[in-house]
N, CA, C and O atoms as CSV, one atom per row, in Angstrom:
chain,resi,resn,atom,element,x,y,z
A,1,UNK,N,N,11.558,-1.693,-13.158
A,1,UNK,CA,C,12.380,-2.875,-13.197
A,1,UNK,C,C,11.552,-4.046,-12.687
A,1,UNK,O,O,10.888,-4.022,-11.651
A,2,UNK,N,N,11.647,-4.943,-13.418
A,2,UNK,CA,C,10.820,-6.338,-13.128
A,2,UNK,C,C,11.637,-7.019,-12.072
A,2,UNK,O,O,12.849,-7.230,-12.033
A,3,UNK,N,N,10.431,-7.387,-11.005
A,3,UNK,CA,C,11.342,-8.130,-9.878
A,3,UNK,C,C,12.018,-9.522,-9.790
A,3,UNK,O,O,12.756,-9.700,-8.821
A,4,UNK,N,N,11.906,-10.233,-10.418
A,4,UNK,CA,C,12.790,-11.106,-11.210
A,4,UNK,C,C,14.199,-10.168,-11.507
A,4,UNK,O,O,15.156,-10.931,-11.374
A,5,UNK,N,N,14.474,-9.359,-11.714
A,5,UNK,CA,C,15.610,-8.539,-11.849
A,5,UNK,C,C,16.442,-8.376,-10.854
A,5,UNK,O,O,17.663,-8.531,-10.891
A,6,UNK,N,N,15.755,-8.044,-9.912
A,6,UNK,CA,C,15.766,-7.548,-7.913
A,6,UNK,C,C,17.399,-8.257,-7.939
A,6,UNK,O,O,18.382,-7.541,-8.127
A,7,UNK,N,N,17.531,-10.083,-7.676
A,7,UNK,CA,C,18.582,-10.353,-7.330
A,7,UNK,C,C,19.286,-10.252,-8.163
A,7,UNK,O,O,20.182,-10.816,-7.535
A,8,UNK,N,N,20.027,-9.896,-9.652
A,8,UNK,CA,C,20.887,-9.563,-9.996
A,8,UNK,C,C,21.049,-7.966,-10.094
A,8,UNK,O,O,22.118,-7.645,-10.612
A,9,UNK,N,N,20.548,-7.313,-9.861
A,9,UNK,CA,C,20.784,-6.061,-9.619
A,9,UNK,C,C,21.286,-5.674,-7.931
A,9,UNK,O,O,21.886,-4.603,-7.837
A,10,UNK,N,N,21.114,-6.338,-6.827
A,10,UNK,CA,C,21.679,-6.425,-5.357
A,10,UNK,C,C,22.749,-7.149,-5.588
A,10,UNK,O,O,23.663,-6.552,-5.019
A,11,UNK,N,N,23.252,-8.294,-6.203
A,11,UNK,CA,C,24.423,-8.644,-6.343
A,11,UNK,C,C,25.464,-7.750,-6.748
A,11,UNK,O,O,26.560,-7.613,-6.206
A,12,UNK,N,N,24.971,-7.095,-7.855
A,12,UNK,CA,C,26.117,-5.893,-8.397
A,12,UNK,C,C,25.812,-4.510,-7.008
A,12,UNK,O,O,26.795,-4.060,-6.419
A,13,UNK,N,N,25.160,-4.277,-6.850
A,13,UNK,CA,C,25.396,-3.582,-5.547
A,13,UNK,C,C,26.121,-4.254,-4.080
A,13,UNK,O,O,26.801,-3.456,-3.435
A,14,UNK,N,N,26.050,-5.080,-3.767
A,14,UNK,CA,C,26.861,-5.844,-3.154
A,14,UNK,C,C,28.470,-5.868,-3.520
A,14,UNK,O,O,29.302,-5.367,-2.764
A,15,UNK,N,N,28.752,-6.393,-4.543
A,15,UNK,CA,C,29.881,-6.517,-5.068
A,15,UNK,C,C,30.705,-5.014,-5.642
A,15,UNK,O,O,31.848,-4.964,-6.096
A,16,UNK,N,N,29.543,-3.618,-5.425
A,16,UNK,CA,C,30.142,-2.584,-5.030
A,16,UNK,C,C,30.058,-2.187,-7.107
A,16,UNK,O,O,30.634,-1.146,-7.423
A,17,UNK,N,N,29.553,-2.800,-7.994
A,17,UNK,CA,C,29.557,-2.782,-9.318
A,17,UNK,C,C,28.986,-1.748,-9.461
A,17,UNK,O,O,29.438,-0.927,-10.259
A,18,UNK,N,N,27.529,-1.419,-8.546
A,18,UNK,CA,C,26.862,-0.704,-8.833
A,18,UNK,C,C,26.293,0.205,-7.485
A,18,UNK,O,O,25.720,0.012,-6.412
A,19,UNK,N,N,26.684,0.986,-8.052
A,19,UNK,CA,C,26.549,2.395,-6.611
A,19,UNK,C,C,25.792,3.202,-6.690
A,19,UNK,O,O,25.967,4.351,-7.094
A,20,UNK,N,N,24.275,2.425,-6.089
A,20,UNK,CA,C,22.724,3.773,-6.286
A,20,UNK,C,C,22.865,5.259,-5.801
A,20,UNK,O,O,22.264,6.305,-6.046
A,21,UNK,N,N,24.306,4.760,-4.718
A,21,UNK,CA,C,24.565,6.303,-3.730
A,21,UNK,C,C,25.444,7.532,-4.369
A,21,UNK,O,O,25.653,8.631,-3.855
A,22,UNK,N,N,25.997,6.930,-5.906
A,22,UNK,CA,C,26.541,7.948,-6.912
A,22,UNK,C,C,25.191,9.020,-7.254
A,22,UNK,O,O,25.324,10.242,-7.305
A,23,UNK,N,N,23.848,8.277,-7.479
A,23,UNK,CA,C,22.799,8.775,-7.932
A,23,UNK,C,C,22.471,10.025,-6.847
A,23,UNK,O,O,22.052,11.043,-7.398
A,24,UNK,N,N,22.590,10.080,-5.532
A,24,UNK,CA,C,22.040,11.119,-4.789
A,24,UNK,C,C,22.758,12.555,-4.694
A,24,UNK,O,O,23.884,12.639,-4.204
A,25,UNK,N,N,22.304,13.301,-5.015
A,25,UNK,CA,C,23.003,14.718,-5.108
A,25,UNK,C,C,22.872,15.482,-3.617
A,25,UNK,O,O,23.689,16.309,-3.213
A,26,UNK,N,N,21.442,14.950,-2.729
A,26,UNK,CA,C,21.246,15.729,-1.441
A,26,UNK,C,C,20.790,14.739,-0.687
A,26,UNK,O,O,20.611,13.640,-1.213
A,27,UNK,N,N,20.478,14.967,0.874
A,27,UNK,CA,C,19.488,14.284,1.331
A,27,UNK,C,C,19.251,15.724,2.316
A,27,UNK,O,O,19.985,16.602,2.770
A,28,UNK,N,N,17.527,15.346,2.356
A,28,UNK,CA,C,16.838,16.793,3.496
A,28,UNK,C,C,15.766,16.198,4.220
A,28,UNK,O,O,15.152,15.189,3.873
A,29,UNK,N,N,15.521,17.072,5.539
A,29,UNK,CA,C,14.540,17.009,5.930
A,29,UNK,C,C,13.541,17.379,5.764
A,29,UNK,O,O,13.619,18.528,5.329
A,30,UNK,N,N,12.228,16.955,5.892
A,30,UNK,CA,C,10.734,16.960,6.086
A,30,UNK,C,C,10.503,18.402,5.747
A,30,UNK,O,O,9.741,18.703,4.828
A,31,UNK,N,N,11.158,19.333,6.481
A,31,UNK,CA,C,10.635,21.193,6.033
A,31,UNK,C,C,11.344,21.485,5.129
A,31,UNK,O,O,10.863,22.103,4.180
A,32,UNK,N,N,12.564,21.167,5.147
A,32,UNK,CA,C,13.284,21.709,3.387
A,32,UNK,C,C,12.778,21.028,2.437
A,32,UNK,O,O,12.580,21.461,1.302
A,33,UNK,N,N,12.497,19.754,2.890
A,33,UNK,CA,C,11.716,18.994,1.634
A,33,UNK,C,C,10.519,18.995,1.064
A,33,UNK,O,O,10.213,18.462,-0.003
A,34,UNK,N,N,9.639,19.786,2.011
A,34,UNK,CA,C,8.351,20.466,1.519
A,34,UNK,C,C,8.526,21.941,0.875
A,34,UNK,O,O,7.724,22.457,0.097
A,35,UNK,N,N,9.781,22.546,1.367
A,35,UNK,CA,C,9.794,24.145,0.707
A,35,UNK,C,C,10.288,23.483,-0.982
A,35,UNK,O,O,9.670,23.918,-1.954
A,36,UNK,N,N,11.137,22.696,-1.143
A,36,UNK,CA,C,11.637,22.440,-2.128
A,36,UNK,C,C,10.430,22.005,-3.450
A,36,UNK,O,O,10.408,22.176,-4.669
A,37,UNK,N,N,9.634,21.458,-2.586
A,37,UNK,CA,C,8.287,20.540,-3.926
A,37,UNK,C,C,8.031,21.536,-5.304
A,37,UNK,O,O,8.373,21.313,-6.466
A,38,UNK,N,N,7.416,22.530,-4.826
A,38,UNK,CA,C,6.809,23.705,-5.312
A,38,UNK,C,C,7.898,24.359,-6.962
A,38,UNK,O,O,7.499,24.951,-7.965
A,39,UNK,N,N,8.838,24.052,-6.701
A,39,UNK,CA,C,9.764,24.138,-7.521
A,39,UNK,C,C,10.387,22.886,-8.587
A,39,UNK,O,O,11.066,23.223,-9.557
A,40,UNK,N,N,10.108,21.520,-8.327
A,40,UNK,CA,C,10.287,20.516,-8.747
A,40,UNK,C,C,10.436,20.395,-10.325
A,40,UNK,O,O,11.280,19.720,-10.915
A,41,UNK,N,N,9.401,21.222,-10.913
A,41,UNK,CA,C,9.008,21.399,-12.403
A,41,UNK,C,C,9.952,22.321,-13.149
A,41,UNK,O,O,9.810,22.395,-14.369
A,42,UNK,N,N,10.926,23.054,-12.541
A,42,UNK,CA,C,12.126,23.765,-13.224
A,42,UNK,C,C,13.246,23.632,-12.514
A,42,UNK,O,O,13.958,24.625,-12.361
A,43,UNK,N,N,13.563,22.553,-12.027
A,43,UNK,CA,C,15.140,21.939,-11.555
A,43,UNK,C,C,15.844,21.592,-12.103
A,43,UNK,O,O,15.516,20.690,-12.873
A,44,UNK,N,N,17.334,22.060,-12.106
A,44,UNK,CA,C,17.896,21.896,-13.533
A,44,UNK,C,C,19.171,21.173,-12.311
A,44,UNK,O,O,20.302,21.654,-12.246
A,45,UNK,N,N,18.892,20.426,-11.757
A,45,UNK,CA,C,19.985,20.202,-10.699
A,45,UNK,C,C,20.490,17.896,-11.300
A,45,UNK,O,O,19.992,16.771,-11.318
A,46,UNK,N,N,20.946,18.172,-11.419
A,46,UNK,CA,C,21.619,16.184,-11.634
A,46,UNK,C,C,21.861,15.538,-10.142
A,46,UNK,O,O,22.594,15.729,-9.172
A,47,UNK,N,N,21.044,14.858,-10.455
A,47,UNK,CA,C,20.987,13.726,-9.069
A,47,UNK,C,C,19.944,13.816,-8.573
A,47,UNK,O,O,19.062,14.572,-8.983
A,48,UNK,N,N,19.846,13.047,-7.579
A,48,UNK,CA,C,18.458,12.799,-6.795
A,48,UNK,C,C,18.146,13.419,-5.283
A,48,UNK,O,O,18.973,13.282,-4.381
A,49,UNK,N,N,17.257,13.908,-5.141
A,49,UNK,CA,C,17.730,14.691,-3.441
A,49,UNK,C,C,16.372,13.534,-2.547
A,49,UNK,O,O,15.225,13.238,-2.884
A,50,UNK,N,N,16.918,13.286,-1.763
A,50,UNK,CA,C,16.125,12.184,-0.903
A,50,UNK,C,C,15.446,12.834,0.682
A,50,UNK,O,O,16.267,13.217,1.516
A,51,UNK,N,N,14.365,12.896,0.917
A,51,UNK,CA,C,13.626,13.602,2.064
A,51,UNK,C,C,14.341,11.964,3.263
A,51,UNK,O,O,14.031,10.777,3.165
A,52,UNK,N,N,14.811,12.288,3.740
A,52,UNK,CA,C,14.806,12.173,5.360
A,52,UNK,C,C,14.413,12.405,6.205
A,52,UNK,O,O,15.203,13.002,6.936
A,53,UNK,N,N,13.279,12.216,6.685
A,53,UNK,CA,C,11.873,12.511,8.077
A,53,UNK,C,C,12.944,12.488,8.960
A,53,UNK,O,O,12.498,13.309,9.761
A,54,UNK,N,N,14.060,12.154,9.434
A,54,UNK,CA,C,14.887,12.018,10.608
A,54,UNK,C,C,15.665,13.329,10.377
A,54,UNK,O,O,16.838,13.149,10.704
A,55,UNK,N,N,15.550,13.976,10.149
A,55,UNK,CA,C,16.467,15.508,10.002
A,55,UNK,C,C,16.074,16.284,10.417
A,55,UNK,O,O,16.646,17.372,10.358
């Protein structure tokens, strides 16, 4: 996405239009998120799983 884009795409997130947090299926920490890598190439899972170093 071209950053020229940036502020109309935070407006619709703002205004709740657009919800990046529909996109996340997990969030993990640092060791589940390294056991998980290795497998990346046959995930048949929808959504996004996000590493969290704070976990």
């Amino acid at each position: 996405m071209a950053a020229a884009d940036y502020p109309e795409m935070l407006a619709l997130v703002a205004s709740g239009a657009l919800r990046p947090e529909d996109l996340v299926q997990r969030v993990v920490g640092l060791a589940e998120g390294a056991a998980l890598l290795p497998g990346l190439h046959d995930a048949r899972r929808a959504g996004m799983t996000v590493i969290d170093p704070r976990r």
